[in-house]
N, C-alpha and C positions, 0 to 999 in steps of 0.2 A: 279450642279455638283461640283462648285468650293466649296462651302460654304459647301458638302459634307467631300471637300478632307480636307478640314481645320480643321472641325468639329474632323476627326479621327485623324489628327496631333497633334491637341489640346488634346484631349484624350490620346492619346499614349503617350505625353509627361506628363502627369497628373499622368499616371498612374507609368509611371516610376521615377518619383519625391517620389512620395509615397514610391514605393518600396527604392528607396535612403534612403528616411529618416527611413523608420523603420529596414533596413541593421546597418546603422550609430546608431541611438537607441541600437540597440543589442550588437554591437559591443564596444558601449563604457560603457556595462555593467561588474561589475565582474565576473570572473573566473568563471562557474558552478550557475552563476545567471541565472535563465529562467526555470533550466534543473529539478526540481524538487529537488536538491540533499539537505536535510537538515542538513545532517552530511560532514565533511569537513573530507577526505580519513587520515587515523591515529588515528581518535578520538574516545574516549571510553567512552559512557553513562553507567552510571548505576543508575539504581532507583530499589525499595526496591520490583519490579518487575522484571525487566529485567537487563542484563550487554549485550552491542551493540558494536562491533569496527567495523570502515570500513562500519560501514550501513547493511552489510552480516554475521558477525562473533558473534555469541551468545553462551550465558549462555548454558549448556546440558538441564536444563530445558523450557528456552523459545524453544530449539530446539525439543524436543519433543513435544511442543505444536504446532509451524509449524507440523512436522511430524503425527499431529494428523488432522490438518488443511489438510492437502492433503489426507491421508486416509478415511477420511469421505467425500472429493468430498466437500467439501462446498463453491469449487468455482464455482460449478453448478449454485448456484445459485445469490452468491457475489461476483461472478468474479474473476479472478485471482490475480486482485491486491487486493483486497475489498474494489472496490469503486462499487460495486453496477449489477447486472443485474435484476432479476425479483425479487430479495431480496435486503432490503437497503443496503447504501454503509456501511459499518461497520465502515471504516475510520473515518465517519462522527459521528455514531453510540455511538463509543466507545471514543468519547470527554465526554458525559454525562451519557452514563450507567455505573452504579456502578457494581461492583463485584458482588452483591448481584443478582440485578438484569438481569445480565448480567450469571449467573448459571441459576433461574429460567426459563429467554428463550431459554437455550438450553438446560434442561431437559425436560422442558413441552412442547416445540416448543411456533408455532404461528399460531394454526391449520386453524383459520379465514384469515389467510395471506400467509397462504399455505406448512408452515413449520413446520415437522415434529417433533417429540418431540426424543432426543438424549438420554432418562434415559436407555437406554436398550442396549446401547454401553457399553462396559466394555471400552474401551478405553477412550470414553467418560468422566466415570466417574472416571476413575485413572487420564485422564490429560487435564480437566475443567481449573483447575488453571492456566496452563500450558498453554492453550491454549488463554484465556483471558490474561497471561503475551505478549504471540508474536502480538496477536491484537492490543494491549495497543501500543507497539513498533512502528507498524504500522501507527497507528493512531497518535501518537506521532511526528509521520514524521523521526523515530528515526530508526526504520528499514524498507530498502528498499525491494519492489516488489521483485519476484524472487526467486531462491533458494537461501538454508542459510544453513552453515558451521557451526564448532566448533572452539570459539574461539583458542582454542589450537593450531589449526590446522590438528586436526587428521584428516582426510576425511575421516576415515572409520566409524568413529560415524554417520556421517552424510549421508551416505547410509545405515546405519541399518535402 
């Protein structure tokens, strides 16, 4: 019984040693280090695809291509953030698919992999580009999960 009651003191203290040290670990990390955040709050990317502030605030055209992202439901099957559910994570995805090929799988789909082919969307096909610019961001770690603004600030752009 004794060798019981120790066994669990010795434990119990183990385990909250651990928990110490990885509190202490985190704690003596920087500011928004852990949390995912890749963009530091003010700062404004732009590449010859996308313009980013804030990690939420974009170009009218990367915004329509979110806007197209939600309309088509395509997080049915890449999840909300597009890291993945019964379709790949795109995050991951769109590190090595080109533009190129990155139109072809969404007009022809990936009928072997269960995905439908998108050429018969008009919307689809007015904002391809558009849409591949908000993934790029994405994947970039450059825009965050979530809903997304105009950089301007209009918020009425961004409920049309």
């Amino acid at each position: 019984m004794r060798a019981r009651l120790a066994a669990a003191v010795l434990l119990s203290a183990l385990v909250m040693a651990a928990a110490g040290a990885s509190h202490d670990a985190l704690s003596q990390q920087p500011s928004g280090a852990g949390q995912g955040s890749a963009q530091p709050r003010g700062k404004t990317v732009s590449t010859p695809l996308y313009t980013v502030k804030d990690g939420n605030k974009v170009d009218p055209k990367t915004l329509l291509g979110w806007k197209t992202w939600r309309a088509m439901a395509c997080e049915r099957c890449h999840g909300a953030e597009q890291e993945g559910l019964v379709g790949p994570a795109l995050v991951n995805s769109l590190k090595v698919l080109t533009k190129e090929q990155f139109h072809t799988t969404i007009m022809n789909g990936r009928l072997e992999k269960g995905m439908p082919p998108f050429s018969a969307s008009q919307m689809v096909q007015d904002n391809w580009e558009n849409l591949y610019a908000y993934l790029k961001g994405r994947s970039d770690g450059n825009i965050k999960p979530g809903h997304l603004y105009p950089i301007d600030g209009d918020q009425r752009a961004a409920q049309q």
